[in-house]
N, C-alpha and C positions, 0 to 999 in steps of 0.2 A: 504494500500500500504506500503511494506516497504522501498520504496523511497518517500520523502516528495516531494511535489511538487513543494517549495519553494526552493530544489536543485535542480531540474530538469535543470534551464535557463543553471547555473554554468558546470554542469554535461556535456550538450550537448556542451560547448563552449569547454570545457576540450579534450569530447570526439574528436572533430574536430581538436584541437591543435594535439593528439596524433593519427590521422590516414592522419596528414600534416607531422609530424615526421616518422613514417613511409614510407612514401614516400619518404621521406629524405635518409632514410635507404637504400632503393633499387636504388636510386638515386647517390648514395656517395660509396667511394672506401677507402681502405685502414684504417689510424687512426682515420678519421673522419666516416666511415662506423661503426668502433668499440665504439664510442663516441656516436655515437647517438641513435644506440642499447643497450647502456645503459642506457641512457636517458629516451628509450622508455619503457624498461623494467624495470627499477626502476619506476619511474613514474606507469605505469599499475598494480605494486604491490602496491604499495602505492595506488591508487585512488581505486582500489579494496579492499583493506583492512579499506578504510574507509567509504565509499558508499557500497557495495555488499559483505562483507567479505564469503559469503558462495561462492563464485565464485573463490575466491584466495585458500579455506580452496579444493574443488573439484580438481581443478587443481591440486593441488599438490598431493591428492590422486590419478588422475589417472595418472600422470607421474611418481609417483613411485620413485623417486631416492634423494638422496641427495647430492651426491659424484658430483665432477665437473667431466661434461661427455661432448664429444663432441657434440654431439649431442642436447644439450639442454644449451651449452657455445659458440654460433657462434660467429666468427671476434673477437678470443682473448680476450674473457670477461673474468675480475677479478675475478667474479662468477657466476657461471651458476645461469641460470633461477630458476633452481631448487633452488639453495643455498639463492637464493634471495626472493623466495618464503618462504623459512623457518624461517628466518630473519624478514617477515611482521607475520608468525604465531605464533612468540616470542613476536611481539609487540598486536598483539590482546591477546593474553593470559595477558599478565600485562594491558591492556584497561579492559579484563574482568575478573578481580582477584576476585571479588566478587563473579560471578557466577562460577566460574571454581571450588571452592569448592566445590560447592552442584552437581557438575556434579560429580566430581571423588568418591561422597560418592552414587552415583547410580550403581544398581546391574551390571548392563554391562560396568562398568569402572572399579568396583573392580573387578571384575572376569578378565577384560584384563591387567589390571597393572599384578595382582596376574601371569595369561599366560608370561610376560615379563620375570617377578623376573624368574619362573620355566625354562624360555630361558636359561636365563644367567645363572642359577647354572647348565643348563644340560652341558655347557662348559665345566665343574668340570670333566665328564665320557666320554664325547662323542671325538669319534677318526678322526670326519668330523668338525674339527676345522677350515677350510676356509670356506667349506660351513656351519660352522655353526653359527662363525664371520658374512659374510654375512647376516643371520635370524635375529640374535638380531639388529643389527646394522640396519637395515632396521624397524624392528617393532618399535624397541626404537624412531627411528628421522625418521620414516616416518608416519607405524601405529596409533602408538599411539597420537604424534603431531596433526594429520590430526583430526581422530576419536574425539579426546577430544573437542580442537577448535570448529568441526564444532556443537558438542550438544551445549555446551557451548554460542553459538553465538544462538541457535533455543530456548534453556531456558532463557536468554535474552528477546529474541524478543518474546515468548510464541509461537510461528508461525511456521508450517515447509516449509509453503510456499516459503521464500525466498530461502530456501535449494534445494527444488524441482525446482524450476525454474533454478537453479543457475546448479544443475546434467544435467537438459536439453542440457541449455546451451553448457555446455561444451561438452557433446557428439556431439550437431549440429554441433556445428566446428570442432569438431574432423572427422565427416561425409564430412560436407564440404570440409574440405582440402583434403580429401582421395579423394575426386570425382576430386578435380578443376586439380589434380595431379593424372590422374587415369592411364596414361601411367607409372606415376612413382611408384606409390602407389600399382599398381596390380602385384605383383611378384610371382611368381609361382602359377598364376593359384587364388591365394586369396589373395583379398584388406585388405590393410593397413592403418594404418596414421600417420603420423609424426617417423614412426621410431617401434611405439608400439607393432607390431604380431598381426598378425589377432584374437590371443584370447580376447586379452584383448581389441581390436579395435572393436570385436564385439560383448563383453560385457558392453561396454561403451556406444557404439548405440546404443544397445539391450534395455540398461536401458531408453536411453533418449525416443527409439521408444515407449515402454512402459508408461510414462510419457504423450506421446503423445496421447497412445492408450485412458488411465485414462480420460484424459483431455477432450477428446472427451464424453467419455462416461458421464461424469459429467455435461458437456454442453448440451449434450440430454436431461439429467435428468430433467436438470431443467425448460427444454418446450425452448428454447432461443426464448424471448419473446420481447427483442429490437434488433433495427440491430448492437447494438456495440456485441452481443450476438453473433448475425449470423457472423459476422464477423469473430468472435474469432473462429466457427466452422468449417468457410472456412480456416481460417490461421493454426488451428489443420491440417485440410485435405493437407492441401499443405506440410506442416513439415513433417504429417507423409509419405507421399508418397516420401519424399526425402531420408527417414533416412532409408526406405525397401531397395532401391538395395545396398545402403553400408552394409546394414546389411545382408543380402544373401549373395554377393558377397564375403563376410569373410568368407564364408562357413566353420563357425565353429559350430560344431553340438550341443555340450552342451548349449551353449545361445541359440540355437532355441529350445530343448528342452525344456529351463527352461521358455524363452516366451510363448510355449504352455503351461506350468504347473500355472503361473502367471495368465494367459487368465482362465483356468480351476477355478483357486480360488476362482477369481471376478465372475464367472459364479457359482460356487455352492453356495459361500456365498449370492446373489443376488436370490438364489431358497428364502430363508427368509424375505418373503413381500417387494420385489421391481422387479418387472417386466421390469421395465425401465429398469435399468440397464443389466438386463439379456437380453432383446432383443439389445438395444446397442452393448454389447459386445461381443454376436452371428456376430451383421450384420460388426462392425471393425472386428472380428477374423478372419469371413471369410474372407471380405475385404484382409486380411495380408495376405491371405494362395495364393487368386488367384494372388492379385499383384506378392508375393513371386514367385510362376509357373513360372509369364512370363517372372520375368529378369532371372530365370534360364534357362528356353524354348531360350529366344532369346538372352543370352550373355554367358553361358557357353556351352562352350561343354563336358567337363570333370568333375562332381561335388560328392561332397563329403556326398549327401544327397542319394544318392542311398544304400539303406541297403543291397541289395544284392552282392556289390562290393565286393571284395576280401580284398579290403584293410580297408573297415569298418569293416570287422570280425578279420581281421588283428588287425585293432585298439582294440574290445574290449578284443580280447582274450588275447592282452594284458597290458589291465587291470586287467582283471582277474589274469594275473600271476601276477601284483604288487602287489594285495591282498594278494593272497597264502605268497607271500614272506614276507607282511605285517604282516603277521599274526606269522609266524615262529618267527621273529623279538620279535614280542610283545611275545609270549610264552617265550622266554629267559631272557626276561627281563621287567616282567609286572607292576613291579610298581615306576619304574625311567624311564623307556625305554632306549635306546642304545648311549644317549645324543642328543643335539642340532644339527642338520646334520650330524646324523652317520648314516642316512636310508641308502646312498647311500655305506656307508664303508661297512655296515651286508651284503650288499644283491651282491652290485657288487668290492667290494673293494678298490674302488676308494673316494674321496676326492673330488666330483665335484655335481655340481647345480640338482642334479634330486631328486622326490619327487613319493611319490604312486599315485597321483592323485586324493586323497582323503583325504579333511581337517581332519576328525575325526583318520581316518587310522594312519597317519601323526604322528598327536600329541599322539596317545595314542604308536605308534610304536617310537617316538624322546624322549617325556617327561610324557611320564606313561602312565596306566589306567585307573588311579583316575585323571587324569588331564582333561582326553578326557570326562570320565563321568561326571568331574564338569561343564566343557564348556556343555554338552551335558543336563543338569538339568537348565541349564541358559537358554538356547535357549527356553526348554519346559515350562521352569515359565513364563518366557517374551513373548512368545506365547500367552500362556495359559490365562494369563493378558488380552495381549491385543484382543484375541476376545472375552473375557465377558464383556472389554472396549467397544467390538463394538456392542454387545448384548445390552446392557445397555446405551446407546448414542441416545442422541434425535437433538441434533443440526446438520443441514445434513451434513455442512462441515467438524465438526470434522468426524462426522460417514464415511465419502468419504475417509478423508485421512487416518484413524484408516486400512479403506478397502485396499485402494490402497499400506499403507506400510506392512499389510500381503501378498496382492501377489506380493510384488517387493520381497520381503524374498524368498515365494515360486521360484521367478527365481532364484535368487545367491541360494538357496539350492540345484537346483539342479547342476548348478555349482560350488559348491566348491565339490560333490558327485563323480564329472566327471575329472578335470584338477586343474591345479596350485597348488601352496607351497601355506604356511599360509601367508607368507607376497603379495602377489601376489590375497589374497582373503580376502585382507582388508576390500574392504569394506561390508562384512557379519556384521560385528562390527559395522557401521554405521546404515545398517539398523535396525539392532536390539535395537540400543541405539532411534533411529525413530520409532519402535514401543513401547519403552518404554517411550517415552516423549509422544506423542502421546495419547499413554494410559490416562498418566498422568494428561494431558490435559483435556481430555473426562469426566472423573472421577472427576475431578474442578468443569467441567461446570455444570456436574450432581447434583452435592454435594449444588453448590451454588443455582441452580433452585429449591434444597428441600428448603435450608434455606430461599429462599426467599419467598415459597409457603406456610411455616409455619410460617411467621412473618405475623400478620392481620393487615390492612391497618388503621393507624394514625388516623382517623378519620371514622372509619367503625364502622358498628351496635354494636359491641363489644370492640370499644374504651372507655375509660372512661377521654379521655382529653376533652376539650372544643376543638370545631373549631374556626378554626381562620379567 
């Protein structure tokens, strides 16, 4: 467990203080409404950052911001959520100065610092200096803070368990508040939550639903052989059937795609001597697909899943034109590119937030060729890694989550192929640095299981000590 038991009494007394403050909050008006929503929110960074810090380190990846926003500064706070989140990720970084070394000397730390520095010098060429202000400034104090911390805190703990739980997490309630607020949350046709877009609303579920999916499937694996087992399978089953219609309901096409490519992964790697898993995550996928039908059958009438619509060919055809233009782009200028947000200057001549919708496109059309194909040689070594980490893996747990962090990849790969800027597809970086530790892990336990099988035992037929 990565909560000790012996905080558990403290934890729940705390917990109960801080959803009696809350109540305070929606209870109270004015100065004292603003008081005590700081209270509530410093405290929750603080008790997060010392109990769960990978729940503090997710949050702040999927919110995204660092700038005092309204939205995430309610009742006149001194600093937003946001800011105050950043503030507990400054002080876990000095709590874990020791391991933050050995993280930023790993291949997917140096390749994203190295992607920063190449930001901020493309400033130097590039003619989309707001929106390219905006990129750096985002990667620098959101990126790269977030991404660091949370390895940092999984090399620590050796575990990526508390991470996973903690990604769940945060998506459940990001689900949850979108449902409890579904009149508010459902605007034009696709749900929300807190503020987010339905892209990143339902790549956030996406992730947790997935999580969900794994969890299941790992629970099969194992025969669930006590009721606290059966339990955890019904508690899976209930999660995941919550986090389906937030997640349709977003009808955002590239996170169901990359669900299904995710689902595909676990299903081909599971062709390699494990059955279980493969019948498992046959009967959850299907599971997704019928569930998926019926909140579309009985709650939309307009959806965005239909390939024959106008407006999906609309959509990709204009992708395709961003390519073409992508590509023009990068022909003029292949081995700087056109600077840090100047896609949007080449192509449309404007100074404003638009992007090609593809991470690779992106950087090799903003900050080179050689930039795209360094990123692009990282992904395939750290891959490549970690499925001969998962080849070579005897311990089922690591072997489970070596699995499960190649097909969360497989999803955000195929979303960042599809939609969003580079800072907006943050967390590809996280996962990747997850299947690099990970790896890392596997290849320990392997390593240590030789040594220990080639030491003979103290007092065995080929001892030459006396016993004792």
């Amino acid at each position: 467990m990565f909560l000790d038991r012996s905080k558990i009494r403290p934890v729940l007394i705390l917990g109960v203080l801080l959803v009696l403050l809350a109540g305070g909050v929606v209870l109270a008006e004015g100065l004292l409404q603003t008081v005590l929503f700081t209270i509530l929110a410093s405290s929750g960074v603080v008790l997060s950052a010392a109990l769960w810090p990978e729940v503090l380190v997710m949050a702040y990846l999927f919110a995204g911001r660092y700038e005092y926003d309204a939205r995430l500064a309610p009742f006149d706070l001194p600093l937003s959520v946001n800011q105050m989140m950043l503030v507990g990720l400054v002080g876990l970084a000095l709590v874990n100065a020791s391991h933050l070394g050995r993280v930023l000397r790993s291949w997917t730390m140096v390749t994203l610092l190295l992607f920063g520095l190449v930001m901020v010098l493309g400033l130097g060429w590039s003619y989309g200096l707001i929106y390219g202000l905006y990129k750096v400034t985002h990667t620098w104090l959101v990126v790269i803070p977030g991404v660091v911390i949370a390895a940092t805190v999984v090399l620590r703990r050796r575990s990526l368990t508390p991470l996973i739980a903690a990604t769940f997490l945060v998506g459940f309630a990001l689900n949850g508040a979108a449902l409890l607020t579904f009149e508010q949350s459902m605007g034009g046709n696709r749900l929300t939550g807190l503020g987010s877009g339905p892209i990143v609303f339902a790549r956030t579920v996406g992730l947790s639903l997935l999580i969900g999916l794994l969890t299941l499937v790992w629970l099969v694996q194992r025969g669930a052989p006590r009721w606290r087992d059966r339990g955890a399978i019904l508690l899976c089953v209930a999660a995941v059937g919550l986090l389906i219609p937030g997640f349709v309901l977003a009808q955002s096409r590239g996170p169901a795609l990359g669900l299904a490519a995710a689902l595909a992964t676990v299903l081909v790697l599971s062709l390699y001597g494990n059955w279980r898993v493969m019948i498992a995550g046959v009967v959850f996928g299907s599971g997704v697909l019928w569930a998926a039908n019926l909140v579309i059958s009985t709650m939309l009438e307009h959806t965005r899943f239909d390939l024959t619509k106008e407006s999906n060919q609309a959509g990709l055809d204009g992708r395709v034109n961003h390519l073409t233009d992508t590509w023009a782009v990068i022909v003029d200028n292949p081995l700087i590119g056109a600077g840090t947000g100047g896609w949007p200057v080449s192509v449309y001549g404007i100074d404003h937030r638009m992007y090609p919708h593809n991470f690779f496109a992106e950087i090799a059309s903003e900050n080179g060729v050689p930039m795209a194909l360094l990123i692009g040689v990282l992904f395939a070594v750290i891959l490549g890694r970690g499925f001969v980490a998962w080849l070579k893996a005897r311990e089922p747990k690591s072997r489970f989550i070596l699995l499960g962090s190649l097909a969360t990849f497989a999803f955000y790969a195929v979303n960042i192929s599809a939609t969003g800027d580079t800072p907006d597809n943050r967390l590809v970086w996280l996962i990747l640095a997850s299947v690099e530790l990970s790896a890392r892990f596997a290849r320990e336990q392997v390593t240590s299981q030789v040594v220990v099988a080639r030491v003979p035992a103290r007092n065995g037929p080929w001892s030459t000590s006396p016993a004792r």
